[in-house]
C-alpha positions as CSV (number, residue, x, y, z in Angstrom):
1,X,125.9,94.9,95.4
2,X,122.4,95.2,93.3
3,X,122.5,98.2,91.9
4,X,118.6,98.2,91.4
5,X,117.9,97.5,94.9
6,X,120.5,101.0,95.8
7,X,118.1,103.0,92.9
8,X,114.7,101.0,94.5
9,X,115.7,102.1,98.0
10,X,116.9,105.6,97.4
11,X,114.0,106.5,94.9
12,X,111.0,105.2,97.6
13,X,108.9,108.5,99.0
14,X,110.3,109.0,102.5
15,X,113.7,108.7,101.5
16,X,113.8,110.9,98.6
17,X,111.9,113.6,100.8
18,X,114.3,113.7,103.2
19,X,117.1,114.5,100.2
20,X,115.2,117.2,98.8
21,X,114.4,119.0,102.2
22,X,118.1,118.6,103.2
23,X,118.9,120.1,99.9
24,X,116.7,122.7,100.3
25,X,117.5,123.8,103.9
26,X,121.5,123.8,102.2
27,X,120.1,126.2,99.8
28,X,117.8,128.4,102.3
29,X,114.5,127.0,101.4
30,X,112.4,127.0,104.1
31,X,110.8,123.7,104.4
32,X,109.8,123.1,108.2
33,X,106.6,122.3,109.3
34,X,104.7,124.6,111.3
35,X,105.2,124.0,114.8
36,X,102.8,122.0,116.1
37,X,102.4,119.4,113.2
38,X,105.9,117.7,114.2
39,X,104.9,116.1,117.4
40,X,101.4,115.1,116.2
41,X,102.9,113.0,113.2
42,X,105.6,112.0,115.8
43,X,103.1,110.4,118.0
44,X,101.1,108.8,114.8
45,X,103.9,107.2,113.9
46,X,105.2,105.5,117.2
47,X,101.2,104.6,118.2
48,X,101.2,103.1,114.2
49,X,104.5,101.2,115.3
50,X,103.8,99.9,118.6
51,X,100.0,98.6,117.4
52,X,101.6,96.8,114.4
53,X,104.2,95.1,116.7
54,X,101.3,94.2,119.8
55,X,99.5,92.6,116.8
56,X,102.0,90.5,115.6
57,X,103.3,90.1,119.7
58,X,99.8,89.1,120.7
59,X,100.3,85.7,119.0
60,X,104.1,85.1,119.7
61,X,105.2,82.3,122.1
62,X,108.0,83.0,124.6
63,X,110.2,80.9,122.6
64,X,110.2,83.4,119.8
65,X,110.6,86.7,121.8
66,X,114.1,85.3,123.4
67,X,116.0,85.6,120.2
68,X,115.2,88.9,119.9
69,X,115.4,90.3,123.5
70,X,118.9,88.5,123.6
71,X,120.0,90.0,120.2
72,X,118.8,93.7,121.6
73,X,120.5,93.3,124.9
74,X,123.6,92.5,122.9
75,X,123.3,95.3,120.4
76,X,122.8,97.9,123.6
77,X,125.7,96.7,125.1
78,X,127.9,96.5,122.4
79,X,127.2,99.3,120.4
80,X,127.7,101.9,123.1
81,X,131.0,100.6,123.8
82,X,132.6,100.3,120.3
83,X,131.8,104.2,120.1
84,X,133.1,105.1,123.3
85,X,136.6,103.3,122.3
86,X,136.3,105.2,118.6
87,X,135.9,108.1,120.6
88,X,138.5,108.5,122.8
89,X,140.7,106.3,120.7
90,X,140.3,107.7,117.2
91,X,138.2,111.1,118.1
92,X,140.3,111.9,121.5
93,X,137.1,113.2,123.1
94,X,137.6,113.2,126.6
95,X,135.8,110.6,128.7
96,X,132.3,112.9,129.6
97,X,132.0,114.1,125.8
98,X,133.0,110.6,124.6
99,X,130.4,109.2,126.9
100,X,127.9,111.1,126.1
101,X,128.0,110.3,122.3
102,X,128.2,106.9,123.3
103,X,125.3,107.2,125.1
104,X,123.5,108.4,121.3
105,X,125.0,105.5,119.5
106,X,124.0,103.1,121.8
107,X,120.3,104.1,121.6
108,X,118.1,103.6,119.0
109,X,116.6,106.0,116.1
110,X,112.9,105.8,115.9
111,X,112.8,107.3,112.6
112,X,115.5,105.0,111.0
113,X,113.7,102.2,112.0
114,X,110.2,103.3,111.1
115,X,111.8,104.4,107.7
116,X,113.6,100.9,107.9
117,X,109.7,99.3,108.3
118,X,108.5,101.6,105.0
119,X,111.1,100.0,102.9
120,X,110.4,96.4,104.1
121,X,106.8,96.6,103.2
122,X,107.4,98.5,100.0
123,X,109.5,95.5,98.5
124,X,107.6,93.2,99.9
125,X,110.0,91.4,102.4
126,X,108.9,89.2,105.2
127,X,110.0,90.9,108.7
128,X,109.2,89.8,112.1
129,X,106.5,92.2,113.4
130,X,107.5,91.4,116.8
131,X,110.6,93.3,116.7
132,X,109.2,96.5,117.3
133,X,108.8,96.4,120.8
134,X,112.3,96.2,121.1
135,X,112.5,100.2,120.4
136,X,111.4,100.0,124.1
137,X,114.6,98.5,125.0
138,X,116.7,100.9,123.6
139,X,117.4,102.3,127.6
140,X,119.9,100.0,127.6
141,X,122.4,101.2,125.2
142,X,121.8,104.9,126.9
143,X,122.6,103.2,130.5
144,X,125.8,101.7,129.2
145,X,127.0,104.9,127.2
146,X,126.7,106.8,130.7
147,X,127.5,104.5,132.9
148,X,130.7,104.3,131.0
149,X,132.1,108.0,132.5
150,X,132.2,105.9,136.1
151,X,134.0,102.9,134.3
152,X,136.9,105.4,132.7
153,X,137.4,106.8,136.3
154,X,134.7,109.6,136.3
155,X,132.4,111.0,138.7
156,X,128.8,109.3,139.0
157,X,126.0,111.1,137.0
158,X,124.2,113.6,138.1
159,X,120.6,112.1,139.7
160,X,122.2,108.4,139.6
161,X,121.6,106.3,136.6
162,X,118.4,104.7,138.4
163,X,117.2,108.4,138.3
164,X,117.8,108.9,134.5
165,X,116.9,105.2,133.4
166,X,113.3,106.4,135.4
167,X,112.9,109.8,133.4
168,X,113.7,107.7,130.1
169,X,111.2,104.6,130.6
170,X,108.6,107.4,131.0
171,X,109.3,109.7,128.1
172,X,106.5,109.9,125.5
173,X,108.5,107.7,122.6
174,X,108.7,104.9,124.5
175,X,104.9,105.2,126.4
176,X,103.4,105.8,122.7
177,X,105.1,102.6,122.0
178,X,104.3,100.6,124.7
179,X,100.7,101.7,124.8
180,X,100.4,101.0,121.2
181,X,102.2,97.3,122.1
182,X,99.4,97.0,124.9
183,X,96.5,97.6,122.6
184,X,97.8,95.8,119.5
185,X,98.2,92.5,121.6
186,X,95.4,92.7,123.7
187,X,92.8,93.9,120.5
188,X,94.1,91.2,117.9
189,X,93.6,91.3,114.1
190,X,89.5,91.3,113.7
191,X,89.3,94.2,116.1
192,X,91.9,96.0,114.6
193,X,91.0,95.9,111.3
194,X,88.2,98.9,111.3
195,X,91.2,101.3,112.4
196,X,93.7,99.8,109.5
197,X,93.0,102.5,106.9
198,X,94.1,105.1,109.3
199,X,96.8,103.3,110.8
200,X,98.4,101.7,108.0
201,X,96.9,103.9,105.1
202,X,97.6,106.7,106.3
203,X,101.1,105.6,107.6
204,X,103.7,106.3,104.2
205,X,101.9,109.5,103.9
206,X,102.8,110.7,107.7
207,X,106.2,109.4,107.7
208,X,107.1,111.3,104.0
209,X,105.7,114.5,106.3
210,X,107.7,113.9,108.9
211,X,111.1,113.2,107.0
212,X,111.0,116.8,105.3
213,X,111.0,117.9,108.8
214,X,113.9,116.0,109.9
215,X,115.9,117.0,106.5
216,X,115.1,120.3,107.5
217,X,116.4,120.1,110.8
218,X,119.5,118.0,109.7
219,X,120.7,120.8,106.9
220,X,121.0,122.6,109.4
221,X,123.1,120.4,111.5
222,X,125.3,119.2,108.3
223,X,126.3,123.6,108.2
224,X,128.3,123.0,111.9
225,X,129.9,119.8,110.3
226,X,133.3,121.9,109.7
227,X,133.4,122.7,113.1
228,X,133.2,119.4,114.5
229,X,136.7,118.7,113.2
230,X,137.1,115.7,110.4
231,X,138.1,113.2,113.1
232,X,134.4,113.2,114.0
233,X,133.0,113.2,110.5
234,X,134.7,109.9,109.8
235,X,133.3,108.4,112.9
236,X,130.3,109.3,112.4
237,X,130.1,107.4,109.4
238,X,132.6,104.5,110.5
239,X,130.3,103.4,113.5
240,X,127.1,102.4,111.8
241,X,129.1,100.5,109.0
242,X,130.8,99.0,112.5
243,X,127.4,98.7,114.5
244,X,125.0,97.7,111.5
245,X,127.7,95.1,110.8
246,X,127.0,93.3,114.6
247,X,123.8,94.0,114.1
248,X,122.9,92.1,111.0
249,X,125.4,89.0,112.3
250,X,123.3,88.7,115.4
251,X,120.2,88.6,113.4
252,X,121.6,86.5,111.0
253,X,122.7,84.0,114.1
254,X,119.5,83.8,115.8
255,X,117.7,83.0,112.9
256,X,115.8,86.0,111.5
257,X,114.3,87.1,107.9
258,X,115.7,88.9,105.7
259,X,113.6,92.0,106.9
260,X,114.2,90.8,110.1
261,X,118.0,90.9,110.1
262,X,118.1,93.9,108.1
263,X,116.2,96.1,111.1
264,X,118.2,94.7,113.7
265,X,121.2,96.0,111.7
266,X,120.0,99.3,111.2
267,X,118.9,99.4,115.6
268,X,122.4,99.0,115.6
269,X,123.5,101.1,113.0
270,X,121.3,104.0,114.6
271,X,121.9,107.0,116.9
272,X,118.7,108.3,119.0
273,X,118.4,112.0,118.6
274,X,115.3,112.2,121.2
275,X,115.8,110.0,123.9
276,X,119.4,110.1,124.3
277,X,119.8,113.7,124.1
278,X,117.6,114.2,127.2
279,X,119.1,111.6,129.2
280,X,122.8,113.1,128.6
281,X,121.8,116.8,129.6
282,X,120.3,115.7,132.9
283,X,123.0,113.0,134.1
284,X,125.7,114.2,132.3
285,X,125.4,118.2,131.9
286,X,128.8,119.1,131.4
287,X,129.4,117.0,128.3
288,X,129.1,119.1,124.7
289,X,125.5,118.4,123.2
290,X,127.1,120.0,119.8
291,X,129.4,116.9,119.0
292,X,126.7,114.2,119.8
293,X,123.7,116.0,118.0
294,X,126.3,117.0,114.9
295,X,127.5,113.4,115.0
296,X,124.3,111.5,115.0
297,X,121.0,114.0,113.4
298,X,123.2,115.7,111.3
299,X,126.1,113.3,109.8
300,X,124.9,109.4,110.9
301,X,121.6,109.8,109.9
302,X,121.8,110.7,106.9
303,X,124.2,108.4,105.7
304,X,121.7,105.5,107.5
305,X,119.0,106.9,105.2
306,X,121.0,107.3,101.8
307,X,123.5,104.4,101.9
308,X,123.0,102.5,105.1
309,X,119.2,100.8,104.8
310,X,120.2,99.9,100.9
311,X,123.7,98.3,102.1
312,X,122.8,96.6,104.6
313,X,119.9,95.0,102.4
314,X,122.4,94.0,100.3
315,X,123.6,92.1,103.5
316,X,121.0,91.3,104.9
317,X,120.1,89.7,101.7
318,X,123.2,87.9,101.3
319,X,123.1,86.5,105.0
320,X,119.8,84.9,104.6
């Protein structure tokens, strides 16, 4: 593996300000932001996201949005089950728990992939913009992880899945998105161009905001590791080698970029810990919020930030 691309990736602004505020909150330091500056830099950088994607959507043929609707339909699918089987095979969660942090894996991380985006651009690689309106897909993997209870001989969610897909399709991450998809497509390049310095100049600086936030919030997550039990440290860290691995093959098959492949490896690689959290306490209630949100804010994302985005590069790289 290039060892310069590791010290390129880990060194980059948003990365290296999630390790200091992680290392910070471990020590006591106090580096969340004030309460209501979260959400707004939240909804900056899904809006940013969905109107970069609608811009390069707005000129894509049919043709070329199959790939990736295929290759995102695969990773929801597949993703969610390979954790359910780690966890009830390897963990020896019971079927709701195991479920329910199936449900996380198979969604996807916003902030992974925007963070995914930010190293992209910074060395330059050509990506598909396109591919972020599959972040609106990322239901599916949520659907599957819950519907799985029902499969292993459980009792049917609480509200019906039709009931929690609904709530999900309208939660604010995916309309920011979608509205940003909308208006990126429909507006074009020319008329976007006037709002580009606040959109896309202003977007590094938002998202290096926004991770000492979430290193905040995952110290203190990575504090309730040892009660978690070591079983579900490993797989926490096993499942996006697993995941980011399918990932990057089915970008790799279907023909992507380098850029390309390498953000439909880290989709997979990913846990959600804002959409699927909410969809598991309303259909699934009973199942332990404490493993999945340990598991996948405190343990998996992490590890996506520090050593998966620069290893799967490296493959990503190598596949293309």
């Amino acid at each position: 593996m290039d060892t310069a691309l590791i010290v390129d990736t880990l060194l980059s602004a948003p990365v290296l300000a999630f390790a200091v505020a992680v290392l910070a909150g471990l020590a006591r330091f106090d580096l969340r932001l004030p309460d209501t500056l979260p959400p707004i830099l939240s909804t900056f950088l899904l809006f940013a996201i969905g109107l970069k994607g609608g811009r390069s959507m707005g000129g894509a043929s049919p043709l070329e949005l199959l790939g990736p609707l295929v290759a995102v339909l695969a990773i929801g699918v597949v993703a969610p089950l390979v954790a359910f089987a780690v966890m009830r095979g390897f963990v020896r969660l019971g079927r709701v728990d195991a479920a329910g942090v199936a449900a996380h894996y198979g969604a996807f991380s916003t902030v992974t992939f925007i963070v995914t985006i930010a190293v992209i651009e910074d060395r330059g690689l050509p990506f598909e913009g396109l591919l972020a309106g599959l972040l609106a897909f990322d239901f599916i993997g949520i659907v599957v992880g819950l519907a799985l209870v029902g499969a292993a001989g459980g009792t049917a969610t609480r509200g019906g899945l039709s009931g929690t897909l609904g709530r999900i399709l309208r939660g604010r991450s995916i309309a920011y998105i979608l509205s940003g998809l909308v208006i990126g497509a429909l507006a074009g390049d020319a008329r976007l161009g006037p709002i580009d310095p606040f959109f896309v100049g202003l977007f590094q600086g938002a998202l290096v905001l926004f991770l000492l936030e979430m290193g905040a919030i995952a110290a203190e997550r990575l504090r309730t590791v040892a009660a978690v039990g070591p079983r579900l440290v490993v797989a926490a860290i096993a499942l996006p080698l697993l995941n980011g691995t399918f990932g990057a093959g089915v970008g790799a098959l279907i023909g992507l970029s380098t850029g390309g492949v390498l953000i439909l490896a880290m989709l997979a690689a990913s846990s959600s810990y804002i959409a699927a959290p909410a969809a598991v306490r309303l259909a699934l209630p009973e199942a332990d919020p404490a493993l999945s949100i340990t598991a996948s804010l405190g343990l998996t994302f992490p590890f996506n930030l520090t050593v998966g985005i620069p290893l799967f590069l490296w493959v990503a790289t190598a596949l293309t």
